[in-house]
Z-matrix of the N, CA and C atoms (Angstrom, degrees):
N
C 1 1.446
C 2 1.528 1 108.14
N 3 1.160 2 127.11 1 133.80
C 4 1.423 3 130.26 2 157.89
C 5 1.266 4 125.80 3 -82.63
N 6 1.989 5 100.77 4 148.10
C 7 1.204 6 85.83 5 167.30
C 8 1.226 7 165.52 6 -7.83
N 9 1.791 8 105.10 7 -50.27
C 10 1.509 9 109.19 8 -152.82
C 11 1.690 10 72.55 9 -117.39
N 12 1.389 11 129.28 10 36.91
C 13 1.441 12 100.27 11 172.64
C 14 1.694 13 105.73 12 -107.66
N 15 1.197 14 120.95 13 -1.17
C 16 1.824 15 129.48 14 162.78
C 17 1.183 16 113.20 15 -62.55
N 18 2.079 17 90.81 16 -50.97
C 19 1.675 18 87.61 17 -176.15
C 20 1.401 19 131.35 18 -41.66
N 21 1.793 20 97.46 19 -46.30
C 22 1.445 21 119.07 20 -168.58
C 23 1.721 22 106.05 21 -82.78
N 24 1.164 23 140.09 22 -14.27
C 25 1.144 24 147.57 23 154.14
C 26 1.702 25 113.09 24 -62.46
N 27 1.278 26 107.59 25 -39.09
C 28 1.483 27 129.38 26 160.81
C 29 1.496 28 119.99 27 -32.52
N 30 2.122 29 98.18 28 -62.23
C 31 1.022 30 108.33 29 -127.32
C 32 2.004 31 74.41 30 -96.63
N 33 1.226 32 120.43 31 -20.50
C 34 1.743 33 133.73 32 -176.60
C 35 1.460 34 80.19 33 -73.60
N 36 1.266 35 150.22 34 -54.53
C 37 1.431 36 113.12 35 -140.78
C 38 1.256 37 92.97 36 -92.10
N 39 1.499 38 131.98 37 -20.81
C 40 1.707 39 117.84 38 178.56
C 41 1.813 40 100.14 39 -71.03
N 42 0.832 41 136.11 40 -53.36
C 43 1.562 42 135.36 41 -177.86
C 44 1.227 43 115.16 42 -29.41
N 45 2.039 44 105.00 43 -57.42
C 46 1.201 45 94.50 44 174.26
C 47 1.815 46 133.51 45 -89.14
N 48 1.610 47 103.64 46 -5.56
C 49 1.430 48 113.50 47 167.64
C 50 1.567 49 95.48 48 -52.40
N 51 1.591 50 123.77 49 -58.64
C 52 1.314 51 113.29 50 179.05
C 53 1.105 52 127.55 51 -64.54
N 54 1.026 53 133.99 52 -41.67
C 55 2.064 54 125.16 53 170.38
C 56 1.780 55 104.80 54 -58.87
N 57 1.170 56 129.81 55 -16.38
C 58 1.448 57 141.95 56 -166.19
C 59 1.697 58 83.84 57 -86.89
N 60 1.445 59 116.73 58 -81.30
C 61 1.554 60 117.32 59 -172.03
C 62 1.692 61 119.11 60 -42.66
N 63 1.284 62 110.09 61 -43.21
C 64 1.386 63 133.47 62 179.01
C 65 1.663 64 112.01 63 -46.97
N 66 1.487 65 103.65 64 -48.23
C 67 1.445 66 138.27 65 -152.29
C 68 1.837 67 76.99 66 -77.66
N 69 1.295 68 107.08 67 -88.64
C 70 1.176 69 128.22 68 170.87
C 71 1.906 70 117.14 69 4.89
N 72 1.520 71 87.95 70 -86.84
C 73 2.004 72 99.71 71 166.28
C 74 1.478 73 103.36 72 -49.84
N 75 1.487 74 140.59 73 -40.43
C 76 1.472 75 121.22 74 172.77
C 77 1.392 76 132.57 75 -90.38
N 78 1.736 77 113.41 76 13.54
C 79 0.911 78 128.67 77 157.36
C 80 1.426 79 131.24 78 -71.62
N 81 1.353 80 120.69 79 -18.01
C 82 1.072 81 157.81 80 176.30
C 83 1.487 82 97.99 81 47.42
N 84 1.025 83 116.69 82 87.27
C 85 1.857 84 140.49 83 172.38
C 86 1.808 85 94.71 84 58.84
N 87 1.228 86 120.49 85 48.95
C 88 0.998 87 121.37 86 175.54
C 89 1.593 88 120.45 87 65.45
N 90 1.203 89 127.58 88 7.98
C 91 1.480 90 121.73 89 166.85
C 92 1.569 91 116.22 90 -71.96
N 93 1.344 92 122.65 91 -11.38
C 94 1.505 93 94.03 92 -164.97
C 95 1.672 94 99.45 93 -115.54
N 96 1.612 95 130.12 94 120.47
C 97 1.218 96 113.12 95 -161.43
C 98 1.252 97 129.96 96 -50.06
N 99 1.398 98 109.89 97 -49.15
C 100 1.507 99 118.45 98 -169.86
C 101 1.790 100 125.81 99 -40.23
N 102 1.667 101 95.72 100 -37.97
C 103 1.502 102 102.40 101 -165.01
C 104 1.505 103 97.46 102 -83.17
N 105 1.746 104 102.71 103 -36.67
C 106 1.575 105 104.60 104 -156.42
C 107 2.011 106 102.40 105 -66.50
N 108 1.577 107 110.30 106 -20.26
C 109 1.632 108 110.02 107 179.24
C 110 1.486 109 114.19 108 -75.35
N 111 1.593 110 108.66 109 -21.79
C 112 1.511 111 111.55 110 168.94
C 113 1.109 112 114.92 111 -57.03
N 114 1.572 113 106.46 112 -70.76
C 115 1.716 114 111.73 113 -179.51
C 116 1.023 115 105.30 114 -60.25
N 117 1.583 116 138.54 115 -4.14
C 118 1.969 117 115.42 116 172.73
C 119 2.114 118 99.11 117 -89.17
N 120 1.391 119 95.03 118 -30.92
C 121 1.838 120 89.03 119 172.85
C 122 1.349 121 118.62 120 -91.89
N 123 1.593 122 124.56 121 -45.64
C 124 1.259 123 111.01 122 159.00
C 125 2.131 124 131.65 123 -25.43
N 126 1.432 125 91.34 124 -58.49
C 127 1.389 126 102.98 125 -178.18
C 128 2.104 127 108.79 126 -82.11
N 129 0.888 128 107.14 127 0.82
C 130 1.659 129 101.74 128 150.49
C 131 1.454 130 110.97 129 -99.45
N 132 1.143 131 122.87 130 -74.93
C 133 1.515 132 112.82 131 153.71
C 134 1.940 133 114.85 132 20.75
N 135 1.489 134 86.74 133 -75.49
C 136 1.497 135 91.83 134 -156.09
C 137 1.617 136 80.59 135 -74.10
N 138 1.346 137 145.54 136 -54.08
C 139 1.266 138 130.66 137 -136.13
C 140 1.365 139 92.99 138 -68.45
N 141 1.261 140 115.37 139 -36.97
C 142 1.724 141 123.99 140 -174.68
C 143 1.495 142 98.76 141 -45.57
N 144 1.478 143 122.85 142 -69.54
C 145 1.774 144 126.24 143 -160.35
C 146 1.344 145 82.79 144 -72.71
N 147 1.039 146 132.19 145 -35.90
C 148 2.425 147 103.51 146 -179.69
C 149 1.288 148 95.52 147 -74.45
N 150 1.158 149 161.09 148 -37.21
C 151 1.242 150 162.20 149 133.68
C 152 1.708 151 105.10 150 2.21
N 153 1.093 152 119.70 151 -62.91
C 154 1.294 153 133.64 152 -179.73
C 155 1.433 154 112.98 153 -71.61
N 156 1.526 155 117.37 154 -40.46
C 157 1.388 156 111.37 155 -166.82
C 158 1.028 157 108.33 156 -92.46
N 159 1.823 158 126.92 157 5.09
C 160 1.719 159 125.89 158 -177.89
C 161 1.569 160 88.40 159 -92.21
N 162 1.393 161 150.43 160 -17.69
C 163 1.326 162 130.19 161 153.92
C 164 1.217 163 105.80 162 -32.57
N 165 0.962 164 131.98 163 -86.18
C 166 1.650 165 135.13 164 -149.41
C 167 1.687 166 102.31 165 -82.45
N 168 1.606 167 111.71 166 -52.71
C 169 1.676 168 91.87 167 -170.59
C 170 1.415 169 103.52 168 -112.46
N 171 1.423 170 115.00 169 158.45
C 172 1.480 171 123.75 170 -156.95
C 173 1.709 172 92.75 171 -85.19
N 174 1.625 173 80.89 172 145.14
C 175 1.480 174 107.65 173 168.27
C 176 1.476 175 121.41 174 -31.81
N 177 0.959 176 138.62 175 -55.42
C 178 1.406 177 143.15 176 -171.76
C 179 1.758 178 111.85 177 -72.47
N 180 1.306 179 117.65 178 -52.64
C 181 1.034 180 137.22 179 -178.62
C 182 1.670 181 102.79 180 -61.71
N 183 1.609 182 123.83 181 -62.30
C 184 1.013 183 134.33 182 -167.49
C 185 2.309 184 99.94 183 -52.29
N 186 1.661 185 94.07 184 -51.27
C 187 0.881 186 89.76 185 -177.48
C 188 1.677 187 137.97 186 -69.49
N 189 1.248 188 84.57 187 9.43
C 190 1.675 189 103.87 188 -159.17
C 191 1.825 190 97.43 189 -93.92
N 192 1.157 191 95.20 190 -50.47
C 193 2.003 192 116.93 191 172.28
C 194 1.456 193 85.56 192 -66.15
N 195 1.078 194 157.56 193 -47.02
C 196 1.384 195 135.76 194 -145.85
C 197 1.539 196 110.64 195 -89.58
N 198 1.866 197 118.33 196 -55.57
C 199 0.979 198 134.56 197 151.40
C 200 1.208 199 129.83 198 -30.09
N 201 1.424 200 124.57 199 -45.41
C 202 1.426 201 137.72 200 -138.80
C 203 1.833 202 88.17 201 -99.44
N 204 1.426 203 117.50 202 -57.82
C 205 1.230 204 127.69 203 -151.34
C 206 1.854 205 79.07 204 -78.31
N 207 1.460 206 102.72 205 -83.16
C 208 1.794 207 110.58 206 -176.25
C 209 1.757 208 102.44 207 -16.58
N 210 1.269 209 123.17 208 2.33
C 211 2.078 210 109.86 209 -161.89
C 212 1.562 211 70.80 210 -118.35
N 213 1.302 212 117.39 211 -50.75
C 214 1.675 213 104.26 212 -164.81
C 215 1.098 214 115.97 213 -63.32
N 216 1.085 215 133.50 214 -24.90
C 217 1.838 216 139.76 215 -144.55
C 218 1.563 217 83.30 216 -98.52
N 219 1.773 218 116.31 217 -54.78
C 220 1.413 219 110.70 218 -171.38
C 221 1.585 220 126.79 219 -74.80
N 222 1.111 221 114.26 220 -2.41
C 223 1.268 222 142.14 221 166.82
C 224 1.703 223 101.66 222 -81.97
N 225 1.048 224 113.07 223 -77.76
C 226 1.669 225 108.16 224 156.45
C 227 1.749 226 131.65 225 -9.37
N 228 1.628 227 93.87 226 -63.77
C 229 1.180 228 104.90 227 176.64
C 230 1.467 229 116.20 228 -85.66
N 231 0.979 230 131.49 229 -13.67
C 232 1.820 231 141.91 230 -177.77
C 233 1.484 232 87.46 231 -83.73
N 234 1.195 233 144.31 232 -46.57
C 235 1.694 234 133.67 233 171.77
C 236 1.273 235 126.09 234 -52.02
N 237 1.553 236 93.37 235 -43.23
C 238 1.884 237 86.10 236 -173.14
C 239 1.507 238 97.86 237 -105.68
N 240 1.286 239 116.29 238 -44.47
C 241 1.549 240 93.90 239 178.43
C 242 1.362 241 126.71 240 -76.67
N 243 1.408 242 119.32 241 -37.22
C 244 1.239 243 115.19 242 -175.72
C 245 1.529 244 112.73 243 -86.42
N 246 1.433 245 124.82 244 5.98
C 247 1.395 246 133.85 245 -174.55
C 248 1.636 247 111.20 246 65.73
N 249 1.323 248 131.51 247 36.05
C 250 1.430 249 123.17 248 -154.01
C 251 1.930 250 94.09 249 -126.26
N 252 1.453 251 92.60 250 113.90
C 253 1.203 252 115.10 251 -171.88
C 254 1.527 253 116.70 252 -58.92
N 255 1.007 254 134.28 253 122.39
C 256 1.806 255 129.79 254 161.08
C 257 1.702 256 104.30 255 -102.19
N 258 1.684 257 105.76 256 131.36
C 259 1.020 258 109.05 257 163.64
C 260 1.469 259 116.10 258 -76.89
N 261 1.727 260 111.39 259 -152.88
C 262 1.278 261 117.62 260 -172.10
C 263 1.446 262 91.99 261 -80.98
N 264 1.291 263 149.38 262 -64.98
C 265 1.063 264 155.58 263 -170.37
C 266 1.926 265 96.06 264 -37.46
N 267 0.749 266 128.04 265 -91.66
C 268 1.818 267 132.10 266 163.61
C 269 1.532 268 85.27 267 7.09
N 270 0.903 269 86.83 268 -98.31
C 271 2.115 270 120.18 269 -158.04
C 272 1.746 271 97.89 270 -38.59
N 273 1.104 272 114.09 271 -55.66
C 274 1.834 273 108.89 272 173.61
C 275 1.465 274 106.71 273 -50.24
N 276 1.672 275 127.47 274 -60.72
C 277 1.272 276 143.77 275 177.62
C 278 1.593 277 108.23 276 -30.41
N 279 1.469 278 116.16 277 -88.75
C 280 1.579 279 121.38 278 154.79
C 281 1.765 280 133.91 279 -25.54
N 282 1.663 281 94.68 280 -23.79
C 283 1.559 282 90.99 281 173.75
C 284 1.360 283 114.32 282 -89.85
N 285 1.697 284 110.11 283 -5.13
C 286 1.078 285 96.69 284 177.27
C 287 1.682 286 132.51 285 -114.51
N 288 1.455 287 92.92 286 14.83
C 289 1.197 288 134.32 287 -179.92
C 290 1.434 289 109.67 288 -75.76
N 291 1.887 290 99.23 289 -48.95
C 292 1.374 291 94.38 290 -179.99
C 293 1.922 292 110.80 291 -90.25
N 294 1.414 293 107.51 292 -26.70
C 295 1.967 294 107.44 293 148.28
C 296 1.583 295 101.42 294 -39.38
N 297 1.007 296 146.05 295 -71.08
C 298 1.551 297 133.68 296 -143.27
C 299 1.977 298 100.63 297 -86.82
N 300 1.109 299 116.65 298 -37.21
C 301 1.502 300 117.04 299 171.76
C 302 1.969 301 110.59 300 -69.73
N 303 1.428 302 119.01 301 -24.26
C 304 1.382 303 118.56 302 147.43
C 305 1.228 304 147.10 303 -63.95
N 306 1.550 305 105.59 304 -15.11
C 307 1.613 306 128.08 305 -160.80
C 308 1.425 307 85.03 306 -102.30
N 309 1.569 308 119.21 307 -67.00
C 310 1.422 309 115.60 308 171.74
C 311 1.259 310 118.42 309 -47.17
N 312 1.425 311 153.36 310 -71.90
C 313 1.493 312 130.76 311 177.22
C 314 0.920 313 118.11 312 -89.86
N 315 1.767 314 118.24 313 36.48
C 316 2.214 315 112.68 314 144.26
C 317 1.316 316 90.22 315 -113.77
N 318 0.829 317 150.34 316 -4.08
C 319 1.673 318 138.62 317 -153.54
C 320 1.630 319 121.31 318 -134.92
N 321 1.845 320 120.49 319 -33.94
C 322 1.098 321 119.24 320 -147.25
C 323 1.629 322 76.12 321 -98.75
N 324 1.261 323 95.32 322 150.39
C 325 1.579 324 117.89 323 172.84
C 326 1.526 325 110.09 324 -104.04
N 327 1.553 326 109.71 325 3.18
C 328 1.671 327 100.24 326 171.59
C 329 1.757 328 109.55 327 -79.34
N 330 1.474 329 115.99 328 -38.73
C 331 1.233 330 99.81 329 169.91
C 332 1.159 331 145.49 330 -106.91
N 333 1.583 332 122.09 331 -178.40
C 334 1.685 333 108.57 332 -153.55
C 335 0.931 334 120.47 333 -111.28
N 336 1.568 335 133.21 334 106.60
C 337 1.274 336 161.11 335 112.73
C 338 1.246 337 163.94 336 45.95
């Protein structure tokens, strides 16, 4: 396995944590089928590729990149698609979310490289 193949196992299970969450809010508490079967395959999907990427990078860390980024993207997408406002407080919060998911893969020497 290479290096960059966690990353990219990494980088599949946040995509689909997000089409899963996404799916989710237009499922509307699960009544309407279509969305609610996304978010039940979307969100295995992703658990499957973190599944894969805790071989190589540790649990905590992995989960930290997975969580951290998957909150920004859906925060992202809850603005423009769902029209859902973040104040300044939001927007500082998230910037530093994506500061601490930068610090961890330029800086941490637990993962591999």
């Amino acid at each position: 396995m290479s290096a960059l193949t966690p990353y990219l196992c990494l980088a599949a299970a946040i995509v689909f944590e997000v089409i899963g969450t996404s799916s989710l809010k237009e499922s509307e508490g699960l009544t309407r089928l279509v969305p609610s079967l996304v978010t039940a395959v979307a969100y295995a999907a992703s658990f499957a590729f973190l599944a894969f990427t805790l071989k190589t990078i540790p649990v905590g860390l992995a989960y930290a990149i997975w969580s951290g980024v998957g909150i920004v993207l859906i925060a992202t997408i809850g603005w423009f698609r769902f029209n859902q406002a973040l104040d300044t407080a939001a927007l500082i919060g998230l910037g530093l979310i994506v500061a601490g998911v930068i610090v961890i893969n330029g800086f941490s020497k637990s993962l591999p490289h």
